[in-house]
C-alpha positions in Angstrom: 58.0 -53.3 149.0 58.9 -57.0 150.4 57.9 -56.1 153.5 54.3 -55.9 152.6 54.2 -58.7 150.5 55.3 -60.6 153.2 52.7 -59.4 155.1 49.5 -59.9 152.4 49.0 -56.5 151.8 48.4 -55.2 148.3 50.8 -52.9 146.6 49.0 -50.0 145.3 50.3 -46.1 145.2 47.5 -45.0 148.1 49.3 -47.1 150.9 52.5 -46.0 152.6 55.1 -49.0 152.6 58.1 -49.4 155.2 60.5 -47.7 153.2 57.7 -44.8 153.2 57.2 -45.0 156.5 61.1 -44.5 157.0 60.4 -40.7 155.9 57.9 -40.2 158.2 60.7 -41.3 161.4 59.1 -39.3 164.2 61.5 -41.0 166.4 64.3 -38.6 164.8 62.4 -36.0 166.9 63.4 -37.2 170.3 67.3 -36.1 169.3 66.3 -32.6 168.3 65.6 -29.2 170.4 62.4 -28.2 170.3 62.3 -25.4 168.7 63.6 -27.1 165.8 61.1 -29.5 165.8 58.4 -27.5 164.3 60.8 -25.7 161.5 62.4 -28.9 159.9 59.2 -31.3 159.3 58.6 -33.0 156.3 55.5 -32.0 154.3 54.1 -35.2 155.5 54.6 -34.2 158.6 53.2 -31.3 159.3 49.8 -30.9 160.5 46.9 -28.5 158.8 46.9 -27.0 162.1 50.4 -25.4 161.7 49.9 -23.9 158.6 49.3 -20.2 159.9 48.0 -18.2 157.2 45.5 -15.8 157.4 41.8 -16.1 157.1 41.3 -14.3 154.1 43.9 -15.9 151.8 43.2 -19.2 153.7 39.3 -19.1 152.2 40.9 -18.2 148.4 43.2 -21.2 148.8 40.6 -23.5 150.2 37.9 -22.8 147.4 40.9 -22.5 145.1 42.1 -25.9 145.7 39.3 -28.2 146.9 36.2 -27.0 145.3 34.4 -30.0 144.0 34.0 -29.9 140.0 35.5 -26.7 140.0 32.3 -25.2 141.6 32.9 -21.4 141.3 32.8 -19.1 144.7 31.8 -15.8 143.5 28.1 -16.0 144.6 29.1 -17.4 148.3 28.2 -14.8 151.3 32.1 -15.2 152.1 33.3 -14.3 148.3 30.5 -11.2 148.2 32.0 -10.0 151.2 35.7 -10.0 150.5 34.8 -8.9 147.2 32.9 -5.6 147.9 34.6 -5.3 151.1 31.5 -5.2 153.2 30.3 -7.7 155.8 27.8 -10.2 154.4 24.5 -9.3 156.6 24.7 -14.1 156.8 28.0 -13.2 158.5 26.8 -10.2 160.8 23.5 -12.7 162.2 25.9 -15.7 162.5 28.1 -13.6 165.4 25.3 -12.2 166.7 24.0 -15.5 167.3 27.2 -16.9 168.4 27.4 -14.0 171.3 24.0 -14.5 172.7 25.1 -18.0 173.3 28.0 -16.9 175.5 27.8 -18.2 179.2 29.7 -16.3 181.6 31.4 -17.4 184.6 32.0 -14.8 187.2 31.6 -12.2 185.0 34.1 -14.4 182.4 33.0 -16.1 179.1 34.1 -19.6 179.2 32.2 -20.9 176.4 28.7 -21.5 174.3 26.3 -23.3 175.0 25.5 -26.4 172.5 21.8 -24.8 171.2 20.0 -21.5 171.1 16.5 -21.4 170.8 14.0 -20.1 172.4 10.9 -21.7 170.8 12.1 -25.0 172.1 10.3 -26.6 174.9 12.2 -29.4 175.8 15.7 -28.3 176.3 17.7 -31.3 177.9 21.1 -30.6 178.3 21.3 -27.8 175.1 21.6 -25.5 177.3 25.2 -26.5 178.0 28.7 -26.1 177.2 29.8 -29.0 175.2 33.4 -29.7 174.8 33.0 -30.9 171.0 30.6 -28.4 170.7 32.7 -25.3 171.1 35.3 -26.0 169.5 34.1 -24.4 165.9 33.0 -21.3 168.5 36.4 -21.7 169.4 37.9 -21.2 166.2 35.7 -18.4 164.9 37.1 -16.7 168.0 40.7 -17.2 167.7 40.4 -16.0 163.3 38.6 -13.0 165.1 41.6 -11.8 167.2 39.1 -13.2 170.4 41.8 -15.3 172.3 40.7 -14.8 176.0 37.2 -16.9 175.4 38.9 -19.9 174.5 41.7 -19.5 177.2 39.0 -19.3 179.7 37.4 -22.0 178.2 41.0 -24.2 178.4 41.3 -23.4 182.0 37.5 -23.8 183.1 37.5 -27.5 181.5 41.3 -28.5 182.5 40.2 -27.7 186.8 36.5 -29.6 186.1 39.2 -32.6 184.6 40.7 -32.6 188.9 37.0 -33.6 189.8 36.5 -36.9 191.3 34.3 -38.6 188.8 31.9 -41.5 189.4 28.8 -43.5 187.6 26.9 -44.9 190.1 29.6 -46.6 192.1 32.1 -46.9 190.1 34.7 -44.1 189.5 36.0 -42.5 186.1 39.7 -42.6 184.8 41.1 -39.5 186.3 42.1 -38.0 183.3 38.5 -38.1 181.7 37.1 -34.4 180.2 33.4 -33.7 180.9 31.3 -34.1 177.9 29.8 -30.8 178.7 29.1 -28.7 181.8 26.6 -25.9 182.8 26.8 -22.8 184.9 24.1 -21.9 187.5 23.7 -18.7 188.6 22.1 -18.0 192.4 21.2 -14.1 191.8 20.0 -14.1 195.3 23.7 -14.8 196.7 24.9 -13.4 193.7 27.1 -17.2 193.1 28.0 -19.0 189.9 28.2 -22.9 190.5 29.7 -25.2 187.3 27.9 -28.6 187.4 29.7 -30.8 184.8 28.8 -34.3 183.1 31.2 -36.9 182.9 28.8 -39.3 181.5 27.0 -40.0 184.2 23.8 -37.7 183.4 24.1 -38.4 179.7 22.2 -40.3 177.3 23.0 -43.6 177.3 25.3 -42.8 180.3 28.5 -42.9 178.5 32.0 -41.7 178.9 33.0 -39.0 176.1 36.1 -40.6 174.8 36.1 -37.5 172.1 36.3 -34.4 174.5 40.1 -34.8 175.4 41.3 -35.2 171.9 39.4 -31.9 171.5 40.6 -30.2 174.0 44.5 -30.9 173.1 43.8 -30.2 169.6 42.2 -26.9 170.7 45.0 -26.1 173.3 47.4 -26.8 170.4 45.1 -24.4 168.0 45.3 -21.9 170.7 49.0 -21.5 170.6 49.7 -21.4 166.7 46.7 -18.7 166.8 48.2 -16.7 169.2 52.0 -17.4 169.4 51.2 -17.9 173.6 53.3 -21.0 174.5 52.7 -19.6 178.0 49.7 -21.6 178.8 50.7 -24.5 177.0 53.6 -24.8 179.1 52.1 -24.5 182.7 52.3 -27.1 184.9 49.0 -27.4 185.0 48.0 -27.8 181.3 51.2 -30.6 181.0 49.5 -32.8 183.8 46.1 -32.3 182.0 47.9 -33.7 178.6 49.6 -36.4 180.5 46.4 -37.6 182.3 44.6 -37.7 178.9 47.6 -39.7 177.3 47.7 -42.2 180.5 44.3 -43.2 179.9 44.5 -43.7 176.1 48.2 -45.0 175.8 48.0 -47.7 178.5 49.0 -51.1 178.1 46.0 -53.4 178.1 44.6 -56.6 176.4 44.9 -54.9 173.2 46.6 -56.2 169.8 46.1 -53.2 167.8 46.8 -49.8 168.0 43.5 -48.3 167.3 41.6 -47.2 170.7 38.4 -49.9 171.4 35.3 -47.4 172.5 31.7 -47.8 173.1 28.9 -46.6 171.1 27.6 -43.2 172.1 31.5 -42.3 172.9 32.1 -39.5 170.5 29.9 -36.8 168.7 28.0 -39.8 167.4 26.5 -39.8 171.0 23.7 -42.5 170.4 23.2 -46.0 169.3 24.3 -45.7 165.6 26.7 -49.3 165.5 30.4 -47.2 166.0 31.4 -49.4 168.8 34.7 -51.2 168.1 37.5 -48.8 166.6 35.4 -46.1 164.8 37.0 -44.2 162.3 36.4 -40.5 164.2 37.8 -41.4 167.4 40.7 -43.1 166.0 41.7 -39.8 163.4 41.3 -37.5 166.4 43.9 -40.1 168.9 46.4 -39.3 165.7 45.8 -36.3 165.6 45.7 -35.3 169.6 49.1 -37.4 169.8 50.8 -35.2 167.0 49.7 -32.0 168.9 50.8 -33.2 172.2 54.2 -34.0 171.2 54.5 -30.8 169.8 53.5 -29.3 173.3 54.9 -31.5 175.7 57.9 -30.5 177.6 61.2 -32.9 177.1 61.2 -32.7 180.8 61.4 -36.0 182.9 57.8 -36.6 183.1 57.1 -35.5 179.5 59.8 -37.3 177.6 58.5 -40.8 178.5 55.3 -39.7 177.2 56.5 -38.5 173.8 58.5 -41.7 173.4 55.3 -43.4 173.9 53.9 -41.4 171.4 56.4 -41.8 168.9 55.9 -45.0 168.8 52.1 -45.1 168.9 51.6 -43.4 166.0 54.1 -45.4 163.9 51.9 -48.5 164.5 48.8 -46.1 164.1 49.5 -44.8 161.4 50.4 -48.2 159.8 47.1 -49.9 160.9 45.0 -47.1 159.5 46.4 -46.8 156.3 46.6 -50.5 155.9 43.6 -52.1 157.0 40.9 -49.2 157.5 41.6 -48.0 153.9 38.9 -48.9 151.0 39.4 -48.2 147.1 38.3 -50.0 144.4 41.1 -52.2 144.0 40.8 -53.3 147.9 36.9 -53.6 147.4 37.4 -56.0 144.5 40.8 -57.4 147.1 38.6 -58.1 149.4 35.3 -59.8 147.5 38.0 -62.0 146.5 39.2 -62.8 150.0 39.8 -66.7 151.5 38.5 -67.0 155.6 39.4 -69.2 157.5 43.0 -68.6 157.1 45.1 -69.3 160.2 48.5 -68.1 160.4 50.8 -64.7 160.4 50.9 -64.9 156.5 46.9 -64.3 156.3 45.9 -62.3 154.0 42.3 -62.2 155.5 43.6 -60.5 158.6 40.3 -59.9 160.7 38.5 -63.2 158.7 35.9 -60.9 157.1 33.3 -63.1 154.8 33.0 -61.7 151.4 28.8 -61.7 151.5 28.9 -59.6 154.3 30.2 -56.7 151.8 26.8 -54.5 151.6 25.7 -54.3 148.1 25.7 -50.6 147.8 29.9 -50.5 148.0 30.1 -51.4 145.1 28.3 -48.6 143.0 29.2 -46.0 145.6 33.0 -46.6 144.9 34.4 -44.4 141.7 37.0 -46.1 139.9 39.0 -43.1 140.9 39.3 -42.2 145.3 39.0 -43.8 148.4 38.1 -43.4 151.4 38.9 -44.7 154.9 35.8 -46.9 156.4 34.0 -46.6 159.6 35.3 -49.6 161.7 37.2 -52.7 161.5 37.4 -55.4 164.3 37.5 -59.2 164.1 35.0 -60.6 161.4 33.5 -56.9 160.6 33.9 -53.9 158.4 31.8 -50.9 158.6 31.4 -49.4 155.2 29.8 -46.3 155.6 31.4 -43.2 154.8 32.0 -41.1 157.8 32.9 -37.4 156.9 34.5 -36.2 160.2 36.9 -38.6 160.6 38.2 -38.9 156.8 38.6 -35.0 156.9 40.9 -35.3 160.3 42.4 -37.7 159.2 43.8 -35.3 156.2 44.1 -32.4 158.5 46.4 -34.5 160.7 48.4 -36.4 157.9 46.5 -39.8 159.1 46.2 -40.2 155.2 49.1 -40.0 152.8 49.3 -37.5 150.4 47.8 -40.1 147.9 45.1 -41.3 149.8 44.0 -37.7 150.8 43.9 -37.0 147.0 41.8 -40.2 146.8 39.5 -39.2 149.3 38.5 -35.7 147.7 38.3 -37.6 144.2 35.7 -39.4 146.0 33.6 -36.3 147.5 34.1 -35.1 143.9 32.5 -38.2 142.2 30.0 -38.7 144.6 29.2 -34.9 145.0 25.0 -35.6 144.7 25.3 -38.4 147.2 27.5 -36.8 150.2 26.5 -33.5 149.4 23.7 -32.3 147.3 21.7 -29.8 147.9 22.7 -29.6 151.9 26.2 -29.6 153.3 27.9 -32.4 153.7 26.8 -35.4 155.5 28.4 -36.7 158.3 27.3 -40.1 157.5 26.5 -42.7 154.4 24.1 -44.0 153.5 21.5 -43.9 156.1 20.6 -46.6 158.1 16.6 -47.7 157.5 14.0 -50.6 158.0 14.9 -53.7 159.7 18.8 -52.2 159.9 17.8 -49.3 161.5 15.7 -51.2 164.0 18.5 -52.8 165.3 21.4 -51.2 165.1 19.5 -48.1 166.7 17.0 -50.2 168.6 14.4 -48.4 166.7 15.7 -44.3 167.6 13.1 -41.9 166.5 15.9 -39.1 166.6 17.9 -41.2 164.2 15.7 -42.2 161.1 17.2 -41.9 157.8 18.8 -39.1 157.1 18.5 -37.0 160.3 20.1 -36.4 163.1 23.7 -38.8 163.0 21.9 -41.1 160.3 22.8 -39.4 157.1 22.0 -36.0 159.0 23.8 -32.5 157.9 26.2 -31.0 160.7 27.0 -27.6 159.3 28.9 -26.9 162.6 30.9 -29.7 162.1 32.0 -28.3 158.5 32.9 -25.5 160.1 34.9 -26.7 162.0 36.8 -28.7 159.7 37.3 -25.5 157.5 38.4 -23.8 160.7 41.2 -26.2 160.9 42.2 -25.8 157.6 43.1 -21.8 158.3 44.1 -22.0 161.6 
């Protein structure tokens, strides 16, 4: 434990050391053949993703193991149904709603579109297929025995990824996935046309930095679902992987291995204070890298890619788990910390001053858990909870086996505040008054506790479930 002594970090059970880090040695994976990369993992090592179990046992284990307080499952639609062995009428609506949201391209489903209602008047850009978006679809498909949907889907994206992309006048990375894209249909010449966004029609006109972690993590989903390494494997879908990892693995101005985004970049698409290195993005770059070097061929183009990989996520995986991580022993750290320090023995890496520690922390945090926060750049931590990207970041092994205890001792003790009566938030605490104004500039879609402010995402806990049992 010298080594992080040396380097002023605390020593407490919920960070990984060097010597811990020496278990996790993904560069012993470059020496092996590939097919015994997946079968001789460590624990730590594997993702949730490549647990394949099946849906039914995979619900008795989740409830089993990471109810909150214990809370018993026997009045759930899901329990009622395996239990009398008749499909909940919840369950029955929820797919007939998911297939009237189909779109079809030449006669082919290639995906869902992002909202279905009918008693809306203003529809925007609901009424397309979001790459984020589908992805719980996705996964109800693939537990359903529904492959082809989300192979159509893979495809469909990974040609609109080829398309020459441009804001304005300036032109997009060329590995960039569309944020979403929409299919018109001419019935007069009986034509489908796709017309995708890149960014450029969006909100806030930015780049969704999100869509290609999704679509290797789906990709990857795909072929533990259905055992096809086919697809995986094609040409086609190794160039698509390698023009994501070229954009998010290049060598830049950078001096940490988190990836610097935008605001608006991810499912958080609005002004909600996440630029910098937020949490979400940085737990699905782990966890996209893990799935593409499972995927990527040792070929001469691939294996430069997954020794760039390797060593990305050592550093990442250090970084996170070091400086994003909060519990109460690095909240009461970190109160205590001197600024101003200048030198490579700071303790005070990033210089953060103690009073700008928000005065909620402190009775949010349990004795017992932790959690990783929402950002940390140069004189700034974000505090807020942030439920996606804590959850991938267990799902992906981001978090330790300690610290992903920690964070469900957390969800546990704070049960009322991040779940309550609704499901779970994907942010806290909400952002209001004079905050709000500014860190929003005053967004009447995100007062408190709506919309990304505090709001509920239902699909997004579905999704994360989904991950669990896929």
């Amino acid at each position: 434990m010298d080594g992080i002594k040396e380097y002023g970090l605390r020593n407490v059970s919920s960070h990984c050391s060097i010597s811990e880090m020496d278990d996790y040695d993904l560069s012993k994976l470059l020496d092996k053949p590939r097919i015994n990369i997946e079968r001789k993992r460590s624990f730590d090592e594997r993702s949730l993703s490549e647990l394949s179990i099946g849906l039914a046992r995979g619900l008795d284990v989740y409830e089993n193991t990471y109810s909150p307080l214990g809370r018993s499952t026997l009045d759930t639609p899901a329990s009622s149904a395996r239990n009398s062995f008749e499909p909940h009428p919840m369950v029955a609506d929820a797919w007939e709603a998911l297939r009237r949201s189909l779109v079809f391209f030449r006669d082919q489903p290639v995906g869902t579109i992002a909202a279905y209602d009918h008693a809306s008047e203003e529809v925007l850009n609901y009424d397309q297929v979001f790459v984020r978006d589908f992805v719980p679809s996705a996964l109800a498909f693939l537990m359903n025995g529904e492959p082809d949907i989300v192979k159509n889907f893979l495809l469909k994206t990974l040609q609109l990824q080829g398309w020459e992309k441009r804001v304005d006048r300036f032109k997009l990375g060329e590995g960039v996935m569309p944020a979403s894209f929409k299919v018109l249909h001419d019935p007069v010449r009986k034509t489908d046309t796709i017309v995708a966004d890149f960014g450029e029609s969006a909100i806030g006109r930015v780049a969704p930095v999100d869509s290609g972690f999704w679509w290797i993590i789906l990709l990857r989903a795909y072929t533990k679902s259905t055992g096809d390494l086919t697809l995986a494997e094609t040409p086609e879908c190794q160039k698509g992987m390698r023009l994501i990892l070229s954009l998010c693995l290049s060598e830049g101005f950078d001096t940490f291995p988190t990836l610097l985004c935008a605001d608006g970049c991810s499912m958080i698409d609005r002004r909600m204070g996440i630029y910098g290195y937020p949490i979400e993005i940085q737990a699905l770059f782990f966890m996209a890298l893990r799935c593409a070097l499972a995927m990527l061929k040792h070929d001469a183009e691939g294996k430069e890619f997954v020794e760039r990989i390797v060593k990305r996520l050592h550093a990442l995986s250090y970084h996170m788990r070091s400086y994003f991580w909060l519990d109460f022993q690095q909240l009461n750290d970190i109160y205590r910390y001197k600024t101003e320090e200048y030198s490579h023995t700071a303790v005070n890496k990033f210089n953060v001053i103690p009073d700008s520690i928000p005065e909620w922390v402190f009775e949010f945090m349990p004795t017992r858990g932790g959690y990783f926060i929402g950002n940390v750049s140069p004189a700034r931590m974000d505090f807020r909870w942030f439920a996606l990207g804590n959850c991938i970041a267990i799902l992906a092994s981001l978090a330790t086996p300690e610290q992903s205890a920690a964070i469900m001792d957390l969800i546990e003790a704070r049960w009322e505040e991040l779940v309550g009566e609704m499901p779970l938030k994907i942010s806290y605490p909400a952002i209001e008054s004079h905050e709000w104004q500014i860190v929003t500039g005053c967004d009447p879609k995100n007062t408190r506790w709506s919309y990304h402010n505090g709001g509920s995402w239902p699909g997004s806990s579905f999704k994360l479930l989904s991950l669990f049992l896929i």
